[in-house]
C-alpha positions as CSV (number, residue, x, y, z in Angstrom):
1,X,-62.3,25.1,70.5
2,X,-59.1,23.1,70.6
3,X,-56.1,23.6,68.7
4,X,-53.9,21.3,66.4
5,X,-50.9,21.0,67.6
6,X,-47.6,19.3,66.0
7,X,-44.4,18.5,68.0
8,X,-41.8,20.9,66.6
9,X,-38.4,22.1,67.1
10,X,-39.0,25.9,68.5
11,X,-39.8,27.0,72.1
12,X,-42.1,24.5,73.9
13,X,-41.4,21.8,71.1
14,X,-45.1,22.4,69.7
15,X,-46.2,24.1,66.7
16,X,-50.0,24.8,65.4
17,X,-51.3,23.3,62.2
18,X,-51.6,26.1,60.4
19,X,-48.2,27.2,61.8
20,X,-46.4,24.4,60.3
21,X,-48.2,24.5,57.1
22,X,-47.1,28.0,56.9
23,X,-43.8,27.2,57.4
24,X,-43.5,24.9,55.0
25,X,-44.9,26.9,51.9
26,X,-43.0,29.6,52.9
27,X,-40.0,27.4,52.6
28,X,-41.0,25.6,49.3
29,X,-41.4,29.4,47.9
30,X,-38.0,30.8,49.1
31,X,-36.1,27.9,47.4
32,X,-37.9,28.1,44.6
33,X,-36.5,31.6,44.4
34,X,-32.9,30.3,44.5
35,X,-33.1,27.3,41.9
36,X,-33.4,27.1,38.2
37,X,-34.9,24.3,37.3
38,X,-38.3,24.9,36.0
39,X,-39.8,21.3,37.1
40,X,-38.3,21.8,40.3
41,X,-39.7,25.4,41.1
42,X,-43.0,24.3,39.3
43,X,-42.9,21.3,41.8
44,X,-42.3,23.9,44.5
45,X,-44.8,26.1,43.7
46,X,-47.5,23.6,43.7
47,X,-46.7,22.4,47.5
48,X,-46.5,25.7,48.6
49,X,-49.9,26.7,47.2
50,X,-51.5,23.1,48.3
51,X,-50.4,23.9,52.1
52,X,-51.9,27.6,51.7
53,X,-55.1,26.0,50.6
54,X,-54.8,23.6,53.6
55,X,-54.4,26.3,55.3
56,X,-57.6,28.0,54.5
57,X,-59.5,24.9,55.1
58,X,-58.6,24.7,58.7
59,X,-59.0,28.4,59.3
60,X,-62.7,27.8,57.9
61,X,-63.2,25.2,60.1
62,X,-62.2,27.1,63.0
63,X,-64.3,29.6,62.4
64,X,-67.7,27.5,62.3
């Protein structure tokens, strides 16, 4: 089974799929922590949910 992979910035320079869609909804959630604006968090929100389904999609894959 082979792996996703997407050059990064950390350790050997590559990151997994599902890492990097991790840590991007995980960033989209923490600023939405730290801002007012209600569009903007909405906004936020939504990414951060749409790269967790993403996530979910590839995992299910995997496992097949």
């Amino acid at each position: 089974m082979a792996v996703q992979t997407i050059w990064g910035c950390w350790g050997d320079g590559r990151l997994t799929t599902i890492q990097y869609l991790e840590d991007q909804a995980a960033r989209a959630e923490r600023l939405a922590k730290r801002i007012t604006d209600t569009l903007t968090i909405e906004k936020l929100l939504t990414f951060a949910g749409d790269r967790r389904r993403e996530i979910e999609v590839i995992a299910g894959k995997q496992r097949a």
